[in-house]
One Martini backbone bead per residue (centre of mass of N, CA, C, O) as a GRO file, in nm:
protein
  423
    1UNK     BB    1  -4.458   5.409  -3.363
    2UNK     BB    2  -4.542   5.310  -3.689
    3UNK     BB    3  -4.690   4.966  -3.734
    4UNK     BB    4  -4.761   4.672  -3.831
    5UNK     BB    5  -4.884   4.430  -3.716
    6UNK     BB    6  -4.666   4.233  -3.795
    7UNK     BB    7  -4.449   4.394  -3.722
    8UNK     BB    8  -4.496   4.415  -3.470
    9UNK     BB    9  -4.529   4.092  -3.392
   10UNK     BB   10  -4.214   4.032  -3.464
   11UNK     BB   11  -4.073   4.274  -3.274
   12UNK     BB   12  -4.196   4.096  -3.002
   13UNK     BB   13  -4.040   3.831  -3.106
   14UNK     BB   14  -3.782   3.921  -3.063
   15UNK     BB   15  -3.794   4.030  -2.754
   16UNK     BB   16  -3.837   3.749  -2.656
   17UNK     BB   17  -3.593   3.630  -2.756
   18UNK     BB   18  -3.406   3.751  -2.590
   19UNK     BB   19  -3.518   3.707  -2.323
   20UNK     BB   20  -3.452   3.371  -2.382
   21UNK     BB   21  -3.185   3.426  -2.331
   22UNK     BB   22  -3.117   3.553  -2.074
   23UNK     BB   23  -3.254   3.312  -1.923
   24UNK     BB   24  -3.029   3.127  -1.962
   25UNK     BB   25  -2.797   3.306  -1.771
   26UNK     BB   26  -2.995   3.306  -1.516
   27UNK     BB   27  -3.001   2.988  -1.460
   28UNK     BB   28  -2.666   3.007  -1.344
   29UNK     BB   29  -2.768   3.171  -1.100
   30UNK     BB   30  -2.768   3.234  -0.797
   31UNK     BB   31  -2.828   3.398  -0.543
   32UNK     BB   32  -2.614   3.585  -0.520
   33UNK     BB   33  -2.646   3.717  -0.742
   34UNK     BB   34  -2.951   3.751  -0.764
   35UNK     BB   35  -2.933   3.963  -0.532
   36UNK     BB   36  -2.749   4.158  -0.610
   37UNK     BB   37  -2.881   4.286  -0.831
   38UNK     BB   38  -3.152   4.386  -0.684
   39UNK     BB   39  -2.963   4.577  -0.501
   40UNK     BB   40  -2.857   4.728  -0.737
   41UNK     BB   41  -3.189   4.843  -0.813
   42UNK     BB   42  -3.182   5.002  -0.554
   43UNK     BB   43  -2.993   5.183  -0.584
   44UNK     BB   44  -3.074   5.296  -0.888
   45UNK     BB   45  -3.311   5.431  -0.767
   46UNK     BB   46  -3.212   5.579  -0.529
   47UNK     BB   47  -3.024   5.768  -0.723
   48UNK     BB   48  -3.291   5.825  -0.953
   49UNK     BB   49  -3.546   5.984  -0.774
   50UNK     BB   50  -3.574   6.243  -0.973
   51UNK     BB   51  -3.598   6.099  -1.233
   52UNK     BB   52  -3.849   5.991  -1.179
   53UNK     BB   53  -4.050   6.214  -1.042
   54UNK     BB   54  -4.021   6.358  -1.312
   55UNK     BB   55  -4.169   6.141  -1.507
   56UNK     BB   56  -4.433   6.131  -1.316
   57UNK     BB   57  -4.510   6.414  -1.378
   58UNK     BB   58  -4.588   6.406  -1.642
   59UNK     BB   59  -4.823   6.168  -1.598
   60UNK     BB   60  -4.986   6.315  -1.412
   61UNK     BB   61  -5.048   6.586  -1.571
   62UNK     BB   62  -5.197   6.418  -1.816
   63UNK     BB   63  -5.402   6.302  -1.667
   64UNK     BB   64  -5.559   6.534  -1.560
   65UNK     BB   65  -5.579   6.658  -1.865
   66UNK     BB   66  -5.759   6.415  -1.907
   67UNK     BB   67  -5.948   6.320  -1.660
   68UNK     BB   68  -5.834   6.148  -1.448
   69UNK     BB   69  -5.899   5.992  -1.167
   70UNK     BB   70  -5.826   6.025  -0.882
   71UNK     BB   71  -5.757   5.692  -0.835
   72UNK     BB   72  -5.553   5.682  -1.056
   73UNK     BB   73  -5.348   5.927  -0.995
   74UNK     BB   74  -5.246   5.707  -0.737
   75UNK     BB   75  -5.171   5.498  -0.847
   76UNK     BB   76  -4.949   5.639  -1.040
   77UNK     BB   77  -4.767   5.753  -0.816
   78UNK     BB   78  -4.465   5.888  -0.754
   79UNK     BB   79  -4.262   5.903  -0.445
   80UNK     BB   80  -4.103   5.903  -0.138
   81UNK     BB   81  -4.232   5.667  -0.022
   82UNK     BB   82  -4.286   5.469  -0.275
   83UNK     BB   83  -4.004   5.429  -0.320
   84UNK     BB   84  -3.907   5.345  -0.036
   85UNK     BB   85  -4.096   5.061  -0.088
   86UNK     BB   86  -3.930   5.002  -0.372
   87UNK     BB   87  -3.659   4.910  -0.199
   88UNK     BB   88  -3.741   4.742   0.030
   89UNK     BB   89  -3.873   4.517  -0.145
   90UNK     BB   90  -3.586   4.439  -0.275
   91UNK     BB   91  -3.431   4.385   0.010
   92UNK     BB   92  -3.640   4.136   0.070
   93UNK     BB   93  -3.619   3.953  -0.150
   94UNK     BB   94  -3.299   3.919  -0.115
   95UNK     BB   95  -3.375   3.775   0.198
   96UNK     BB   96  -3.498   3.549   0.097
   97UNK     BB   97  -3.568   3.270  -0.048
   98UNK     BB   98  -3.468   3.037  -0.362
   99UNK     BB   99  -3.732   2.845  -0.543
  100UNK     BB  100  -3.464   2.759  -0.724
  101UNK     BB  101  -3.475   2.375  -0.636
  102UNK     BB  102  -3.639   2.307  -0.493
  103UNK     BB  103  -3.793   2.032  -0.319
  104UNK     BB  104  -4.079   1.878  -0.310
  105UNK     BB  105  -4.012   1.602  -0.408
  106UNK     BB  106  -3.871   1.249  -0.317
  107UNK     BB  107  -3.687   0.938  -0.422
  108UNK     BB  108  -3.692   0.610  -0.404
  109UNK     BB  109  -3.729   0.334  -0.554
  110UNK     BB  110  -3.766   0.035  -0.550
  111UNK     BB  111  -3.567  -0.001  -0.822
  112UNK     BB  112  -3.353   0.262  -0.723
  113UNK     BB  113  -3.467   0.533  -0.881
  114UNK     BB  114  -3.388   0.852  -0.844
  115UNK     BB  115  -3.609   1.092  -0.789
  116UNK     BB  116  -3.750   1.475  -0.839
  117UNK     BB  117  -3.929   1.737  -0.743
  118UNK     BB  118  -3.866   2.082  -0.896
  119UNK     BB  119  -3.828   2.434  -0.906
  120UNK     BB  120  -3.857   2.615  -1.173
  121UNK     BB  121  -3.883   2.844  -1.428
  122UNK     BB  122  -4.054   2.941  -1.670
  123UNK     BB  123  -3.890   3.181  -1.819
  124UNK     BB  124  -4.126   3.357  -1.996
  125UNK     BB  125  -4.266   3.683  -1.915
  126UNK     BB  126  -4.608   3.831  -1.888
  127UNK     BB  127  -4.701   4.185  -1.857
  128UNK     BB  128  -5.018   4.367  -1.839
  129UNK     BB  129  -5.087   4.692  -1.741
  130UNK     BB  130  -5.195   4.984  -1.512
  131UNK     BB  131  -5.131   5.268  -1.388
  132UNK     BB  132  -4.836   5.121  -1.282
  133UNK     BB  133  -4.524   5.151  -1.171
  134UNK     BB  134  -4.443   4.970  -0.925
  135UNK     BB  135  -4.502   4.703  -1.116
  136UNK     BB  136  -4.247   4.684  -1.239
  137UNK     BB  137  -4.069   4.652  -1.016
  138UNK     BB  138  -4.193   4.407  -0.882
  139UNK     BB  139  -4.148   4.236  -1.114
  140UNK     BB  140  -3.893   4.211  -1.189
  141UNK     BB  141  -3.807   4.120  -0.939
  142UNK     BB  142  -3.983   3.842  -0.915
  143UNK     BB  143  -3.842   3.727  -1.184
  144UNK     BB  144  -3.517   3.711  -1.097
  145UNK     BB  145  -3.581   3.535  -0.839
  146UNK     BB  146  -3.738   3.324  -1.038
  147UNK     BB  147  -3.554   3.327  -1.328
  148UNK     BB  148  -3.716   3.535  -1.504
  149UNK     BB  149  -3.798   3.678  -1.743
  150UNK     BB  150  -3.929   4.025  -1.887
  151UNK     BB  151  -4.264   4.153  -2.031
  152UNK     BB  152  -4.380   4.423  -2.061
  153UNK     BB  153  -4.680   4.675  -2.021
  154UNK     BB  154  -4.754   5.001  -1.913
  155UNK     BB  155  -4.935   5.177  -2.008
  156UNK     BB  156  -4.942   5.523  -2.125
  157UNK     BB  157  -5.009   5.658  -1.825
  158UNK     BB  158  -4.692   5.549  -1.745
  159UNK     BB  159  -4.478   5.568  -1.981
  160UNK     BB  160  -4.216   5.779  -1.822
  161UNK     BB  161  -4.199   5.603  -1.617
  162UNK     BB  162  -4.108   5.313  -1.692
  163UNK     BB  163  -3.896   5.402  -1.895
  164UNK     BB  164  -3.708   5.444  -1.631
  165UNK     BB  165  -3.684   5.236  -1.474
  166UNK     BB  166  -3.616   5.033  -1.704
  167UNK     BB  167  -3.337   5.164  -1.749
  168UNK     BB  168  -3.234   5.104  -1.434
  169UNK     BB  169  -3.268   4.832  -1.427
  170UNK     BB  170  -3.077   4.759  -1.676
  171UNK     BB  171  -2.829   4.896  -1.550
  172UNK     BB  172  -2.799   4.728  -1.340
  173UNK     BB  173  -2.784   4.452  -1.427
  174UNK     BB  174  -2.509   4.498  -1.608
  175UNK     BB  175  -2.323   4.579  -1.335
  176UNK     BB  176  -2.372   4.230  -1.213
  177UNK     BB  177  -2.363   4.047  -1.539
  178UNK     BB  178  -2.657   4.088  -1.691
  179UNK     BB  179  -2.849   4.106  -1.863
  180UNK     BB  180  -3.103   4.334  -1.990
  181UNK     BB  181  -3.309   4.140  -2.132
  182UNK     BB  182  -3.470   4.033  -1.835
  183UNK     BB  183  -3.572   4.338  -1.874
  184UNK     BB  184  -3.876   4.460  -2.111
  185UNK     BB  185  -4.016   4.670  -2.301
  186UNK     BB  186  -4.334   4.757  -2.528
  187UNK     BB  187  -4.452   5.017  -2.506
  188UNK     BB  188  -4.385   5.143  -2.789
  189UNK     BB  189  -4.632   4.953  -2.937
  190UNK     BB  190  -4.859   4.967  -2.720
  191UNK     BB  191  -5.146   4.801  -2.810
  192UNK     BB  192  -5.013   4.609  -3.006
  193UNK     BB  193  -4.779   4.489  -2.795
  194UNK     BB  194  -5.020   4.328  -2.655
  195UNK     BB  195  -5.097   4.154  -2.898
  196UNK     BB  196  -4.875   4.031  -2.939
  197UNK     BB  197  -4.824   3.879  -2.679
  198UNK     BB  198  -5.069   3.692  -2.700
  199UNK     BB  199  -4.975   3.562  -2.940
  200UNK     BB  200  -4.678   3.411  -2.862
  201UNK     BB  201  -4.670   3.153  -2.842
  202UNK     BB  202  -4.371   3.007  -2.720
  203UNK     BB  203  -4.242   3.289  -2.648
  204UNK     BB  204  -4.433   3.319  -2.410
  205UNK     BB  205  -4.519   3.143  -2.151
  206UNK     BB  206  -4.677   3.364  -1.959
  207UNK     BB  207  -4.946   3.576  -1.863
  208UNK     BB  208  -5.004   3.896  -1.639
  209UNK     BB  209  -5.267   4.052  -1.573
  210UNK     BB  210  -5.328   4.422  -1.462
  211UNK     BB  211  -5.616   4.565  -1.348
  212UNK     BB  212  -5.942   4.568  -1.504
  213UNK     BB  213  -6.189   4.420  -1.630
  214UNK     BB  214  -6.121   4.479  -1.920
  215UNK     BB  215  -5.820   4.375  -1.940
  216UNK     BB  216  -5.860   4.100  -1.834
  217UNK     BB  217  -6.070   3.991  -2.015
  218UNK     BB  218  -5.924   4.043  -2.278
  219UNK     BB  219  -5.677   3.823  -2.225
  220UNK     BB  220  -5.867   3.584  -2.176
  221UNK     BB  221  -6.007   3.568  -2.468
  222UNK     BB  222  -5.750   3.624  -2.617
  223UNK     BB  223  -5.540   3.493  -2.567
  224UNK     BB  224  -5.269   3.193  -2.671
  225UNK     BB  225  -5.112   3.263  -2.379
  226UNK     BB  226  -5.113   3.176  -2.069
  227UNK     BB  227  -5.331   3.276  -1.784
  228UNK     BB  228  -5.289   3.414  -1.509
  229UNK     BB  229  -5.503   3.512  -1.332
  230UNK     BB  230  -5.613   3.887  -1.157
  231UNK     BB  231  -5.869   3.974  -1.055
  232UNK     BB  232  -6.087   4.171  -0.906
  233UNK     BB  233  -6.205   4.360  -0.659
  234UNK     BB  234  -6.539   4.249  -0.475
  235UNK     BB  235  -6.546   4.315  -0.202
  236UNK     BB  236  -6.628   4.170   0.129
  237UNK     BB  237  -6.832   4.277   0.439
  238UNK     BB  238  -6.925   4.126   0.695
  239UNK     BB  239  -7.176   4.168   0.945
  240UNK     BB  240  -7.239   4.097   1.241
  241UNK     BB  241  -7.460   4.100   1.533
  242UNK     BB  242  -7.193   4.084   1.723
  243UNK     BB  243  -7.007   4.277   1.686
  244UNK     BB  244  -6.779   4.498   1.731
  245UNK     BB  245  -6.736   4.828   1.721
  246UNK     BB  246  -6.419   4.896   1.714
  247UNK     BB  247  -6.359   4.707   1.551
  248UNK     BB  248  -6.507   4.763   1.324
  249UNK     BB  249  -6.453   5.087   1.251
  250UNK     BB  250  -6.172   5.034   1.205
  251UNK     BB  251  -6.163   4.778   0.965
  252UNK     BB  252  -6.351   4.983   0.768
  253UNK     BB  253  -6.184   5.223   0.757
  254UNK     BB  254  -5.899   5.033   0.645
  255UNK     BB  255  -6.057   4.938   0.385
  256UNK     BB  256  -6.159   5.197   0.259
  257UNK     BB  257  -5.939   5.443   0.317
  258UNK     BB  258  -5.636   5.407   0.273
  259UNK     BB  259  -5.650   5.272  -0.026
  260UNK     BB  260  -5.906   5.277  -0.288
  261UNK     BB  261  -5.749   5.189  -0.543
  262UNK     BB  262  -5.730   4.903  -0.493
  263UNK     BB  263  -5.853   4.566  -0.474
  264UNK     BB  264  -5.826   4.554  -0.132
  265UNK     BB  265  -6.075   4.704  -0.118
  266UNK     BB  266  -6.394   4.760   0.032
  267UNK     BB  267  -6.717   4.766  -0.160
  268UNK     BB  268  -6.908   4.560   0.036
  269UNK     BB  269  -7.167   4.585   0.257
  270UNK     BB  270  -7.261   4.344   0.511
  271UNK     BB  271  -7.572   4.379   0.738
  272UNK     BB  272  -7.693   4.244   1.014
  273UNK     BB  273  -8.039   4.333   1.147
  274UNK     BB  274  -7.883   4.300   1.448
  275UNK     BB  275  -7.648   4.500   1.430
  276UNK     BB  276  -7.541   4.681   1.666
  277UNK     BB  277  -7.310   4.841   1.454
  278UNK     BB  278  -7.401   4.979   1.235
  279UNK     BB  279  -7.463   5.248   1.241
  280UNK     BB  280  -7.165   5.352   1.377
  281UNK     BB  281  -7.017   5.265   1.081
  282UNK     BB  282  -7.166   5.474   0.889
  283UNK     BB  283  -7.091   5.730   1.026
  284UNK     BB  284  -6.780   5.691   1.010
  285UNK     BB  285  -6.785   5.667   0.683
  286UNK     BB  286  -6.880   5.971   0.654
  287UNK     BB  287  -6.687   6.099   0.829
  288UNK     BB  288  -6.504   5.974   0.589
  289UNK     BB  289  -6.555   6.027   0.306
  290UNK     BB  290  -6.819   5.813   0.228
  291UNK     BB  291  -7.017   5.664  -0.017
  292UNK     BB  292  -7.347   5.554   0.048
  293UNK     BB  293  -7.473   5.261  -0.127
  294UNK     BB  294  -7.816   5.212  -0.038
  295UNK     BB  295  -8.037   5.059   0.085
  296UNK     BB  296  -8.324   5.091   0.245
  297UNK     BB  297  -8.251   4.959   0.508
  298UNK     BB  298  -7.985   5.079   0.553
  299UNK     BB  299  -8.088   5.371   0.469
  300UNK     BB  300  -8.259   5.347   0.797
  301UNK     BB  301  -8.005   5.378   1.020
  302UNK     BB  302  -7.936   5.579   0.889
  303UNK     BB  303  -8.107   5.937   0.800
  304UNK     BB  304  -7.907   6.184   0.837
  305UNK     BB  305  -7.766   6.060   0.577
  306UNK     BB  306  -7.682   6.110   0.255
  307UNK     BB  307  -7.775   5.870   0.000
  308UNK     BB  308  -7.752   5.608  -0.222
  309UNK     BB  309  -7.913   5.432  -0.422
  310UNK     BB  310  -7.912   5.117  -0.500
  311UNK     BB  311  -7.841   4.916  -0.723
  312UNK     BB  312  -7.733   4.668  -0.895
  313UNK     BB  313  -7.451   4.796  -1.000
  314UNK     BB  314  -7.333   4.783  -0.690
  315UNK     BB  315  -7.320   4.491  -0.655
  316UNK     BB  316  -7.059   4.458  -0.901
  317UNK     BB  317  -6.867   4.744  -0.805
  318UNK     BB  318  -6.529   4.859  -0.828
  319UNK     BB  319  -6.462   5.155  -0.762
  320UNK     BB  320  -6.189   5.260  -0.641
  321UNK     BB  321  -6.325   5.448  -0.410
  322UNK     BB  322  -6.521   5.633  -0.169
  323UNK     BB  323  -6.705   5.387  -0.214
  324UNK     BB  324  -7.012   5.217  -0.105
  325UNK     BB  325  -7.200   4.935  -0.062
  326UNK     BB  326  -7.506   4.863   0.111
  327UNK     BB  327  -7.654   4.565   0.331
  328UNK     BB  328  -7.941   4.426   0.445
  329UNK     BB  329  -7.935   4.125   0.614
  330UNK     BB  330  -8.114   3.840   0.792
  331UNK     BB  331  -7.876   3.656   0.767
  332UNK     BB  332  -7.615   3.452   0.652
  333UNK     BB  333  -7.720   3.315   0.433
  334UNK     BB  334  -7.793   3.618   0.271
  335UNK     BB  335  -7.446   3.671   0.277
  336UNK     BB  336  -7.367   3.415   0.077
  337UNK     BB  337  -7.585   3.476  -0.121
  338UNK     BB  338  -7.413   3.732  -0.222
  339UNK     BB  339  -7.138   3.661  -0.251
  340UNK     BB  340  -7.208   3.419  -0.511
  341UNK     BB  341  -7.325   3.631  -0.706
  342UNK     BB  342  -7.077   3.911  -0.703
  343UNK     BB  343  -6.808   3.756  -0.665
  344UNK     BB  344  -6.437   3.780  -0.758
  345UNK     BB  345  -6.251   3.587  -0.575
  346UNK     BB  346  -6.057   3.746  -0.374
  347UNK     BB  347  -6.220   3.864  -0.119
  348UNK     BB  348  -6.342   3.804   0.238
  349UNK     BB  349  -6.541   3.906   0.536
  350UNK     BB  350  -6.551   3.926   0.890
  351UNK     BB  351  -6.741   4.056   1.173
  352UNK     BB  352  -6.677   3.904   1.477
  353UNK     BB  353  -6.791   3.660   1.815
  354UNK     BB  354  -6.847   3.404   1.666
  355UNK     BB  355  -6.655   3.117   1.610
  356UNK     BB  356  -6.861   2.961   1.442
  357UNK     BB  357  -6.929   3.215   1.209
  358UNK     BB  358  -6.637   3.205   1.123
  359UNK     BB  359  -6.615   2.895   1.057
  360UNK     BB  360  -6.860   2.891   0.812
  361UNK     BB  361  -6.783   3.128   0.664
  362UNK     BB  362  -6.460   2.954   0.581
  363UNK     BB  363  -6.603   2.700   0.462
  364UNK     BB  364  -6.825   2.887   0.257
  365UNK     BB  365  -6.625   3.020   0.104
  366UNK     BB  366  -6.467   3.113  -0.235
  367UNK     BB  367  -6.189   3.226  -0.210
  368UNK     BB  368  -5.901   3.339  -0.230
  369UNK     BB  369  -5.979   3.520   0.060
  370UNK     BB  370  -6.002   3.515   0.396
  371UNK     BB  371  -6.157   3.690   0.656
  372UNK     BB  372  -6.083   3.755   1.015
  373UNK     BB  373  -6.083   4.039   1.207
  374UNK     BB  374  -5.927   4.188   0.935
  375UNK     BB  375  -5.858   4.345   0.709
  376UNK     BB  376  -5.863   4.333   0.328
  377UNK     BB  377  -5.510   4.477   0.350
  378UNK     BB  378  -5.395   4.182   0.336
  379UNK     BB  379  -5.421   4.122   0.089
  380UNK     BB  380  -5.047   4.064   0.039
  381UNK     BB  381  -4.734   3.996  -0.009
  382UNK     BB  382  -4.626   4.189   0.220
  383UNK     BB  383  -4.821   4.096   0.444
  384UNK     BB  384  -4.767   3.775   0.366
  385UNK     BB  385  -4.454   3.724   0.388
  386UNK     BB  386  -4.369   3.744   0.009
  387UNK     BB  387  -4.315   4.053  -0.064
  388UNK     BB  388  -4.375   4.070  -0.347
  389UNK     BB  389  -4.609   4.101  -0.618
  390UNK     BB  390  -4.776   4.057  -0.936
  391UNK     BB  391  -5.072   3.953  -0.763
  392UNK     BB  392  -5.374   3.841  -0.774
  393UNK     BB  393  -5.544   3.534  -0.762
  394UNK     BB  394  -5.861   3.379  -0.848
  395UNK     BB  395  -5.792   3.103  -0.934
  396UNK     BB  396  -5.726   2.722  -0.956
  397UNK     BB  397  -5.441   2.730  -1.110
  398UNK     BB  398  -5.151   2.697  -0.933
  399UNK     BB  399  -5.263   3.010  -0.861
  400UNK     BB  400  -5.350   3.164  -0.541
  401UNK     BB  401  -5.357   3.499  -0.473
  402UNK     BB  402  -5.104   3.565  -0.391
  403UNK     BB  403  -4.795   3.641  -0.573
  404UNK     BB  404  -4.494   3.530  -0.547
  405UNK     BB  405  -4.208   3.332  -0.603
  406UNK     BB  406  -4.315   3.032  -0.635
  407UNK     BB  407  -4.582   3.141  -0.888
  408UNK     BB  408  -4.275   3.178  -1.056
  409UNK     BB  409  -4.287   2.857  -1.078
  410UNK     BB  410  -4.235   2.550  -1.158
  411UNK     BB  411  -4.166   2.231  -1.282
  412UNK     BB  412  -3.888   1.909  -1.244
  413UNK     BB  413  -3.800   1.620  -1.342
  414UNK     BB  414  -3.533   1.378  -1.195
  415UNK     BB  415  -3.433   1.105  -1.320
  416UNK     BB  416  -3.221   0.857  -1.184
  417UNK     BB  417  -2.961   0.606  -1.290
  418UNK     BB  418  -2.846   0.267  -1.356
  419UNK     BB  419  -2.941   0.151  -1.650
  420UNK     BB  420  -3.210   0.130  -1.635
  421UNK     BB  421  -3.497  -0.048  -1.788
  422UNK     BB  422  -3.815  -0.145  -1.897
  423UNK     BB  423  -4.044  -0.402  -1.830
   0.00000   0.00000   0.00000
């Protein structure tokens, strides 16, 4: 479809407005209603699994043909594995508590008036991301189950896969008599449907990216409607010299190993110059096929091991493949000052056996998540039994860290009273 921006920035503008009578109609479901929608959204994915992978195998070979990065066409994939994971996401989400009319708190005040602070919907989420298909189904459940419409754009190297889901998603919400439009894809419209998205003031309540740096950087820096940032992911493992070897190895062999192309994968390895494990610890990352880009001291460490010699932009990278960057510091102080110099706010971890250093860590570290002596890959709001999550927020405002069911909700004050009026 080729239109003008303005045709565009129109047309965007209107399933905005559409997305918000559907959410008006969604403000009066209850818990059961709105859980039997998402029960429905599983079982749809669940009949519809051939033709999801099918969908996404078009989006597969695309990528390949294009030469689309191993790690990204990871991210890319849907099998039956992670069908089945995004079934239980949904069957999970429908079994939380449901956060709108939450009471954060309330009182009878001095004067008789009853106050209350409840959670509210948003009301219209706007969603930007990148070759993440599971993120629709995420997202979907997510802003239904927290009263909220939702504005897609799943961006082109998943668009097969999108648009298969969104088609289920919305014949889902119709069989349990929910609009169709709490749920609208904008891929249609490409890149300038994202700028319109961007630009919607009024239209779309909160915009959510979720990608890589230039992704982020550009709704950040262009939005007109409010954005909660979901930083990239330069996450930090220091190794303490206390640390345990069978632990260290263990923790980092599944923070680099097990899924390096999601966010919450460790990029940067800081190793304290006295760390007994500190060998043993690049040996098994090497014999895990992960490529160590390190500094003098770190590779004299290793001799036997080839390694890349690590520059400036490598303590900045945030790989997203079988890469770390490896750095050998004299002390934590030279430890914390690596990572505040470097980190994105997301995730940073330490592995010891001192109780005091990981309190100090814990005290003095400003991230997102702080993790001890445990892999990088739980901050996850599956993993920290928020359900599914829409992103990790790495900002200070609002939402922080994994975003679940509570931060796509607002507040809204409701005082009660007999006639009161101020003196």
């Amino acid at each position: 479809m080729t239109l003008t921006v303005s045709e565009t920035d129109a047309a965007v503008h209107k399933l905005a407005d559409r997305a918000r009578r559907a959410s008006r109609v969604l403000a009066r479901a209850n818990r059961d209603w709105k859980d039997k929608a998402l029960r429905a959204i599983a079982a749809s994915i669940d009949a519809n699994r051939a033709g999801i992978i099918a969908a996404n195998a078009k989006d597969l070979q695309a990528g390949k043909a294009n030469g689309t990065s191993a790690a990204m066409l990871d991210r890319l994939k849907l099998d039956a594995p992670r069908i089945d994971s995004l079934i239980s996401a949904l069957h999970e989400l429908a079994g939380l508590p449901d956060p709108v009319g939450r009471v954060v708190r309330g009182e009878t005040l001095p004067n008789g008036l009853r106050m209350r602070q409840v959670n509210v919907p948003m009301g219209v989420i706007g969603t930007i991301y990148e070759a993440r298909p599971n993120v629709t189904v995420d997202i979907a459940g997510l802003s239904l189950k927290s009263g909220n419409a939702v504005l897609l754009r799943g961006g082109s190297a998943a668009l097969n896969s999108n648009l298969a889901l969104v088609g289920f998603i919305r014949d889902a919400l119709e069989s349990v008599s929910l609009p169709r439009d709490l749920v609208i894809s904008v891929d249609e419209y490409g890149r300038e449907g994202a700028d319109a998205m961007m630009g919607a003031r009024g239209k779309i309540d909160v915009l959510i990216p979720r990608g890589g740096r230039e992704l982020i950087q550009r709704v950040v820096t262009t939005a007109k409607v409010p954005v909660i940032e979901t930083g990239e992911g330069n996450v930090h493992i220091y190794l303490d010299e206390s640390a345990d070897l069978e632990m260290a190895t263990d923790i980092l062999l599944n923070a680099k190993t097990q899924r390096p192309s999601v966010c919450n994968t460790v990029e940067t390895l800081l190793i304290h110059q006295n760390a007994a494990a500190a060998a043993g610890v690049l040996q098994a990352l090497s014999a895990a096929g992960v490529t160590l880009h390190a500094e003098e001291r770190a590779a004299q460490l290793v001799p036997e091991i080839a390694t890349v010699q690590a520059g400036e932009d490598d303590w900045a990278n945030e790989y997203l493949d079988l890469d770390i960057a490896v750095k050998v510091v004299d002390d934590m102080d030279q430890a914390l000052e690596h990572i505040r110099a470097y980190s994105t706010g997301h995730t940073e971890a330490i592995i010891t056996s001192s109780l005091r250093n990981s309190e100090r860590f814990i005290a003095e570290i400003d991230s997102a998540a702080v993790i001890v002596n445990a892999s990088t890959r739980f901050t996850d709001g599956g993993q920290l039994g928020l359900g599914a999550e829409v992103g990790i927020s790495t900002q200070k405002m609002h939402a922080r860290g994994p975003m679940g069911l509570a931060e796509l909700t607002t507040t809204k004050w409701i005082v009660q009273g007999d006639g009161h009026v101020r003196k």
